[in-house]
C-alpha positions as CSV (number, residue, x, y, z in Angstrom):
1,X,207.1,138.6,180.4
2,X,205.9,140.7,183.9
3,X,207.6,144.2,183.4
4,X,206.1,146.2,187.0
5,X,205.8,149.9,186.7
6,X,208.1,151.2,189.0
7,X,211.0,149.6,190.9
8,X,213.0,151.2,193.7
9,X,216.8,151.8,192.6
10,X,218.6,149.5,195.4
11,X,222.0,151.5,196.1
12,X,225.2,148.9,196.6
13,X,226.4,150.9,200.0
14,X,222.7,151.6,201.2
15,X,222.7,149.4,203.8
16,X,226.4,150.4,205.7
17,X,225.0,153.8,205.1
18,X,221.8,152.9,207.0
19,X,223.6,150.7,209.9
20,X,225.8,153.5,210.4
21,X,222.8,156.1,211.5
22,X,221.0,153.7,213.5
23,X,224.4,153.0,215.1
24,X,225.1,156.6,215.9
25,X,224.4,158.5,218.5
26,X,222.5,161.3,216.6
27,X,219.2,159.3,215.0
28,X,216.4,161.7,215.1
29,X,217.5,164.4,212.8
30,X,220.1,167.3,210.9
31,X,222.9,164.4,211.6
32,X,226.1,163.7,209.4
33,X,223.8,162.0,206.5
34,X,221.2,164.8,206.6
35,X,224.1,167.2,206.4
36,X,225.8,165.4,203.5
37,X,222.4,165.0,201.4
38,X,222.0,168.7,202.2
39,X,225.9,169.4,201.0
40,X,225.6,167.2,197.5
41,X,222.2,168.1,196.8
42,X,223.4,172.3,197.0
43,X,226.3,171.0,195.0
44,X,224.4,168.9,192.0
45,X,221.9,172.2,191.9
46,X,224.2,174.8,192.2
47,X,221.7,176.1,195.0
48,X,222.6,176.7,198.5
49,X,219.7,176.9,201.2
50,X,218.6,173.2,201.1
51,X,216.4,171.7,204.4
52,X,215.5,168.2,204.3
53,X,212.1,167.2,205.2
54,X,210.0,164.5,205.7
55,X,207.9,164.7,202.1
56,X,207.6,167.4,199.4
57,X,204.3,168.1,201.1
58,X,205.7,169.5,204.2
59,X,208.1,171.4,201.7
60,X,205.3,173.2,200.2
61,X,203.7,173.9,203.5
62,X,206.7,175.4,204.3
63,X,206.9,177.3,202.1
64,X,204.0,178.8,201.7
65,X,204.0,179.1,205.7
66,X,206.6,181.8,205.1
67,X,204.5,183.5,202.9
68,X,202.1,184.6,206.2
69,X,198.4,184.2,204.3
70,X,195.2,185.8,205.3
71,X,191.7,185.1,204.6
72,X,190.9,185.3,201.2
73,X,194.7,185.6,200.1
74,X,194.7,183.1,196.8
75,X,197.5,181.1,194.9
76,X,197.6,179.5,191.5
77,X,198.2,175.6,191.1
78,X,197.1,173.9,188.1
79,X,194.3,171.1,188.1
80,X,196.2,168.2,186.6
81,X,197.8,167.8,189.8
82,X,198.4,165.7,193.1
83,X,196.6,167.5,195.8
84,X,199.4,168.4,197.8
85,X,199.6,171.9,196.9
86,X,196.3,172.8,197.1
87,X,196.1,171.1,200.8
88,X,199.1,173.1,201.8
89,X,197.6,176.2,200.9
90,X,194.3,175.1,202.4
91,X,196.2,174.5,206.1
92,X,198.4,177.9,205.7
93,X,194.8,180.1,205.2
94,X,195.0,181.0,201.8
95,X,192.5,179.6,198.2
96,X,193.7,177.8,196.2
97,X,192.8,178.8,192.5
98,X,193.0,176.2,189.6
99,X,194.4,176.7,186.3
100,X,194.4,174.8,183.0
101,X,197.6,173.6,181.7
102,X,198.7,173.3,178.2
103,X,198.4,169.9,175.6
104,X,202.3,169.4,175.3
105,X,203.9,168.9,178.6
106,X,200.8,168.7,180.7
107,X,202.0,171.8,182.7
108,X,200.4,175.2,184.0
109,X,199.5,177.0,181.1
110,X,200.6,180.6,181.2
111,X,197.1,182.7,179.7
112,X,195.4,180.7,182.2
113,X,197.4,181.6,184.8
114,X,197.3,185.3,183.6
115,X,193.9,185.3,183.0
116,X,193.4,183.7,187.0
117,X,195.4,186.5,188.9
118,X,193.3,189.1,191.1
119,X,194.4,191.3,193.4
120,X,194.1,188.7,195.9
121,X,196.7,186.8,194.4
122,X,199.5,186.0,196.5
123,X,201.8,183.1,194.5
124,X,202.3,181.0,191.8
125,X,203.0,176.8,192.0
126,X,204.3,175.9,188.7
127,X,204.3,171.5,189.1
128,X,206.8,169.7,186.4
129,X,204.7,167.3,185.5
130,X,206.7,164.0,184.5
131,X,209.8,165.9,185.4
132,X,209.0,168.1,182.3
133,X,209.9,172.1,182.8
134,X,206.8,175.0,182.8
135,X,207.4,177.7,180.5
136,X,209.6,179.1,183.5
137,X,210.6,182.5,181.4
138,X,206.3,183.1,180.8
139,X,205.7,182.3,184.3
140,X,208.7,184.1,185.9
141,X,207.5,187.2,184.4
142,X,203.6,187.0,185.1
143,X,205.2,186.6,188.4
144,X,207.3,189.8,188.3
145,X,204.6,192.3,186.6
146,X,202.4,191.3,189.5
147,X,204.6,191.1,192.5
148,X,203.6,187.5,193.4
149,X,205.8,185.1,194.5
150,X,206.8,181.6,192.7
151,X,207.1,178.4,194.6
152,X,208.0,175.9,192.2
153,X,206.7,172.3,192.6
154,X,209.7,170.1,191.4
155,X,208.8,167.0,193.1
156,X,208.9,164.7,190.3
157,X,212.2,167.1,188.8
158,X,215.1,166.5,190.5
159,X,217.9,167.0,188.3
160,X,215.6,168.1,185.4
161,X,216.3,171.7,183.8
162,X,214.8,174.5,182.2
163,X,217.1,175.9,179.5
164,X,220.5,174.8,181.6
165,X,219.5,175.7,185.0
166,X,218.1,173.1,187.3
167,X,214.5,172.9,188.0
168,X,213.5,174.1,191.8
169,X,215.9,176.8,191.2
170,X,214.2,179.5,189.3
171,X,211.3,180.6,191.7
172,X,212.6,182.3,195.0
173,X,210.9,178.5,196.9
174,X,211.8,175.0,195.3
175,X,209.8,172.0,196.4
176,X,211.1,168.0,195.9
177,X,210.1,165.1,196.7
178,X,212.3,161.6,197.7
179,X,208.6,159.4,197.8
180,X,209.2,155.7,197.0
181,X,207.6,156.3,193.7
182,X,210.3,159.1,192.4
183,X,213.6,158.8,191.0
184,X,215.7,159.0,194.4
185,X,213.9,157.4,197.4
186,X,214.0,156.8,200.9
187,X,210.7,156.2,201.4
188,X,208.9,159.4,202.6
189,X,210.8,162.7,202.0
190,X,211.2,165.9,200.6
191,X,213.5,168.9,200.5
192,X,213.2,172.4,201.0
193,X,215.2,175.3,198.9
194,X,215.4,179.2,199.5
195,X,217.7,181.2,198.0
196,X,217.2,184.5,200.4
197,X,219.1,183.3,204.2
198,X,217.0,185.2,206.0
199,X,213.8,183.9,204.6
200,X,215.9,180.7,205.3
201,X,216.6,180.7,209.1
202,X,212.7,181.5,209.3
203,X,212.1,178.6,207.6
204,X,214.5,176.4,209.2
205,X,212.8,177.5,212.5
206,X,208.9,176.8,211.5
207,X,210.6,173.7,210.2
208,X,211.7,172.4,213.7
209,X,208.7,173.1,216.0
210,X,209.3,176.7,215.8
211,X,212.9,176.9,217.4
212,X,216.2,178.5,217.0
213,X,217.6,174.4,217.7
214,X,219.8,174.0,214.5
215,X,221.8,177.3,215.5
216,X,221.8,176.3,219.0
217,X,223.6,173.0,217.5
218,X,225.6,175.1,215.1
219,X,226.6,176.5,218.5
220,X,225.6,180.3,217.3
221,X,223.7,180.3,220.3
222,X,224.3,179.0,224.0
223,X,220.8,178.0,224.1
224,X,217.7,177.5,222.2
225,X,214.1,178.2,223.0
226,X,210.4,178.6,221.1
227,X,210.7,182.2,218.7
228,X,207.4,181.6,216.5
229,X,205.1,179.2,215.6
230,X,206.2,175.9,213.8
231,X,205.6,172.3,213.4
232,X,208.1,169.2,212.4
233,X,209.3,169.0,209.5
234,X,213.0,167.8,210.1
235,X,213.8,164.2,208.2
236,X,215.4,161.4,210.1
237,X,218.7,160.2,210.3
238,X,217.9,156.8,208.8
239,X,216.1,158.2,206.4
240,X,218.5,161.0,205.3
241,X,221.2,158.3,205.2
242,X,219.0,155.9,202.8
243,X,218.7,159.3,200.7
244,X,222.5,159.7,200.4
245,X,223.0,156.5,199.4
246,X,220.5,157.2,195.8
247,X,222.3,161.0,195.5
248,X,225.5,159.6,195.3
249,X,224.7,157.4,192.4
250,X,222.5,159.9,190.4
251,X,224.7,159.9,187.4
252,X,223.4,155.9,186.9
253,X,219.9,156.5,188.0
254,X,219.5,159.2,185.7
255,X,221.4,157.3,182.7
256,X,219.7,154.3,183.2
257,X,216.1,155.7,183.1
258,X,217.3,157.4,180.1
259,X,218.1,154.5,178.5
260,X,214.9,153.3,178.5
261,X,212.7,156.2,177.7
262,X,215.1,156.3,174.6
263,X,214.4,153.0,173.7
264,X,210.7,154.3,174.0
265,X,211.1,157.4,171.9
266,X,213.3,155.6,169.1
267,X,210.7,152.9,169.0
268,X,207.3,154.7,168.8
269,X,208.9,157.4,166.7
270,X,209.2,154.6,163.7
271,X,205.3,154.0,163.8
272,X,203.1,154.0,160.9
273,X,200.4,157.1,160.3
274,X,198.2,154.3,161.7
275,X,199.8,154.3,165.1
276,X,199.9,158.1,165.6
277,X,196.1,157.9,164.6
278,X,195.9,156.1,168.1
279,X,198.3,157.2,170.4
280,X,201.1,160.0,170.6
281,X,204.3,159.6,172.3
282,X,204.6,162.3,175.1
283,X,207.1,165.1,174.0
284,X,209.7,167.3,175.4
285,X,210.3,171.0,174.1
286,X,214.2,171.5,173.1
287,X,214.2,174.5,175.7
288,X,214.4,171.6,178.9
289,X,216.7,168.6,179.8
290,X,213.8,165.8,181.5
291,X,215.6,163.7,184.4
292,X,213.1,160.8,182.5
293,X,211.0,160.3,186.0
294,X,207.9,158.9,183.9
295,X,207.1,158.1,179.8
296,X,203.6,158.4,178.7
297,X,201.6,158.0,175.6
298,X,198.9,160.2,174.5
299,X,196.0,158.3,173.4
300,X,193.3,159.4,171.2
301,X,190.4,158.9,173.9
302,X,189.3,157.5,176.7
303,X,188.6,154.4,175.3
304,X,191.9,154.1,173.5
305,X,193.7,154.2,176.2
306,X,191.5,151.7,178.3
307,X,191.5,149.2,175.7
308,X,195.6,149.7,175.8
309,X,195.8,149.6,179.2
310,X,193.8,146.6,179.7
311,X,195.5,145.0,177.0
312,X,199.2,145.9,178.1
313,X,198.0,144.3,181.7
314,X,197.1,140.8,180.0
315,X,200.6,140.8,178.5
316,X,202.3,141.2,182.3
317,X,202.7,145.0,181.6
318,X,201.7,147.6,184.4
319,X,200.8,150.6,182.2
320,X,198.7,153.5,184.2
321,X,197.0,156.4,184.3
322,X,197.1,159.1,186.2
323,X,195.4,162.1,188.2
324,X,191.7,162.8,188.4
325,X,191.9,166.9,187.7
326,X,191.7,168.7,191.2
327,X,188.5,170.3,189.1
328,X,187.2,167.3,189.0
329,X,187.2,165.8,192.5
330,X,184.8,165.4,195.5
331,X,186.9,168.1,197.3
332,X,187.1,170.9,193.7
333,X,183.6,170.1,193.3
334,X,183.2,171.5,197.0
335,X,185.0,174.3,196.0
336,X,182.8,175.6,193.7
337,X,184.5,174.3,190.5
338,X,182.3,172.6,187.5
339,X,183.2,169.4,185.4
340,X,183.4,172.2,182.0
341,X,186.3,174.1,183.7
342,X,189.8,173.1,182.1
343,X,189.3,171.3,179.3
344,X,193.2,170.4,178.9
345,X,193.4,168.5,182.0
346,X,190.6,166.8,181.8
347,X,191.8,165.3,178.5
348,X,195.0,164.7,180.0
349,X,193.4,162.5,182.7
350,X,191.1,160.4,180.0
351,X,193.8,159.8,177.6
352,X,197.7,160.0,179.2
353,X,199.1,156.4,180.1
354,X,202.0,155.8,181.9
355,X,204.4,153.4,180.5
356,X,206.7,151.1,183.0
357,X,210.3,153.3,183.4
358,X,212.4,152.2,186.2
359,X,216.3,151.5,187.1
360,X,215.9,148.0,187.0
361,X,214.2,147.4,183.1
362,X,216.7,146.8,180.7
363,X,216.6,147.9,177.2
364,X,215.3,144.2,175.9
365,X,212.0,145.2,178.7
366,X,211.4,148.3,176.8
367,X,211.5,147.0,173.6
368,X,208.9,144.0,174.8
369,X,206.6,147.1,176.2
370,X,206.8,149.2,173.2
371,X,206.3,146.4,170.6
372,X,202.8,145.4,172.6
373,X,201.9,148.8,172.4
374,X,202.5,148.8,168.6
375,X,200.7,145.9,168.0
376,X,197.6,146.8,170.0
377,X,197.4,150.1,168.2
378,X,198.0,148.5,164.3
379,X,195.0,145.9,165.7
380,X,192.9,148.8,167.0
């Protein structure tokens, strides 16, 4: 059996959705579709302030753009992490500063984080790994007793939450992401959320080459013209319209993926002292809701989890790993940072593996997957 690791959810009214925006008259941007993403996302998040834009990326360059760095200004990210954050504060002027993250959900942990701020310290970027919540409360309050400024990095937590409220909505900047590899897809995408409208018309404004355009097509204005410095941000037409199409059916996206990492849970849960010797399946604290974007198993080393991975591949299963720590790279290593730093995330690089979890396994896919895991680790 070939199970691949992820599969894009295909949408049943994708395409009329899609042949409608390149049939309109309004393709390049903040059309109809971007306006209904925009209007359902707010709604689903209980959030308004949402800008589309054309990755999570360009959301966290956003918002850190409105934060106004200087030299030396720094900003908190953990290791274990993509290196869009740090590369966004990199292009706005600030340093970025690397932090360890915990052993249970992979995600910043909050005495490193303390034990990180300086007076130099501008923000915080908590990342959801896995679409699993920080310890928002910890965080929100190191944030609070030092006057910094949280810009949470949901980009693989749509539709998760932290103790009831959804994730991207706790910091005063939410980042997500709508990449080809998350839950809901067009492609390349992100979003934007700000909960202050002020700080939001700003954005909206670096967002679209620096302009006052979206009031001038709100018709606040009888013209539009440059007011600050800016870039393009905006997400097309075609694209916002491929986005609505996923939003709409969230509840199934959500519930299927569910299915599965259930079928995961329930079946690695019933493993011998043996198994757990090898591998642990990844938790989630009681205080968060996941929105199931990935399933991974702890393994005991390194070599564990190669000799699982390899062997899961022989049986038609993409398994995989997953970042090389920020520490750890060509680029940290330029930044001063040493192989001992963060200890956590690099044994969350050597050991994490990344079962398949997508829309289109069934539950009989999921059991295949998690009985060859079983049986490598009772033959290990």
């Amino acid at each position: 059996m070939k199970v691949n690791f992820n599969e894009r959810y295909q949408p049943r009214n994708q395409l009329r959705y899609i042949e409608n925006a390149l049939t309109s008259e309004h393709l390049a941007s903040d059309g109809r579709y971007a306006a209904h993403s925009g209007k359902i996302l707010g709604r689903k998040l209980n959030a308004e302030g949402i800008l589309l834009t054309t990755s999570a990326t360009a959301a966290l360059e956003l918002a850190l753009s409105l934060l106004h760095l200087r030299p030396g200004d720094e900003v908190i990210l953990p290791s274990y992490n993509f290196p869009s954050a740090a590369n966004a504060v990199l292009r706005c002027g600030g340093q970025p500063v690397l932090c360890d993250i915990e052993g249970v959900t992979k995600n910043l942990d909050p005495e490193s984080v303390a034990a990180h701020i300086t007076r130099k310290t501008r923000a915080i970027i908590p990342a959801h790994y896995g679409g699993i919540s920080c310890e928002m409360d910890l965080l929100v309050r190191l944030a609070s007793e030092n006057h910094l400024v949280i810009i949470e990095d949901a980009a693989q937590a749509l539709f998760s939450s932290y103790r009831s409220v959804p994730l991207g909505t706790l910091g005063e900047y939410g980042v997500y992401s709508f990449h080809y590899t998350k839950n809901f897809s067009c492609g390349e995408g992100g979003a934007f959320l700000c909960k202050v409208q002020e700080t939001l018309l700003e954005a909206e404004e670096i967002r679209d080459n620096g302009t006052d355009r979206a009031r001038f097509f709100r018709k606040e204005s009888k013209f539009y013209s440059w007011t600050r410095p800016g870039t393009n941000h905006v997400l097309s037409e075609a694209c916002s319209a491929l986005l609505y199409s996923q939003i709409l059916e969230s509840k199934r996206i959500l519930s299927r993926r569910k299915a599965i990492a259930e079928v995961y849970q329930n079946a690695l849960r019933q493993g011998s002292d043996t198994i757990f010797q090898k591998l642990q399946p990844m938790k989630v604290p009681v205080f968060m809701t996941p929105n199931y974007h990935t399933f991974y198993v702890d393994c005991a080393s390194l070599a564990d989890r190669e000799s699982l991975r390899l062997f899961l591949l022989k049986e038609g299963i993409d398994a995989r790993s997953h970042y090389i720590p920020l520490h750890l790279s060509v680029y940290g290593k330029k930044l001063g940072y040493s192989p001992a730093q963060f200890p956590v995330s690099t044994s969350a690089a050597e050991r994490i593996l990344r079962l398949p979890l997508h829309t289109q396994m069934t539950e009989k896919d999921a059991e295949f997957v998690a009985e060859r895991v079983i049986r490598w680790a009772k033959k290990r």
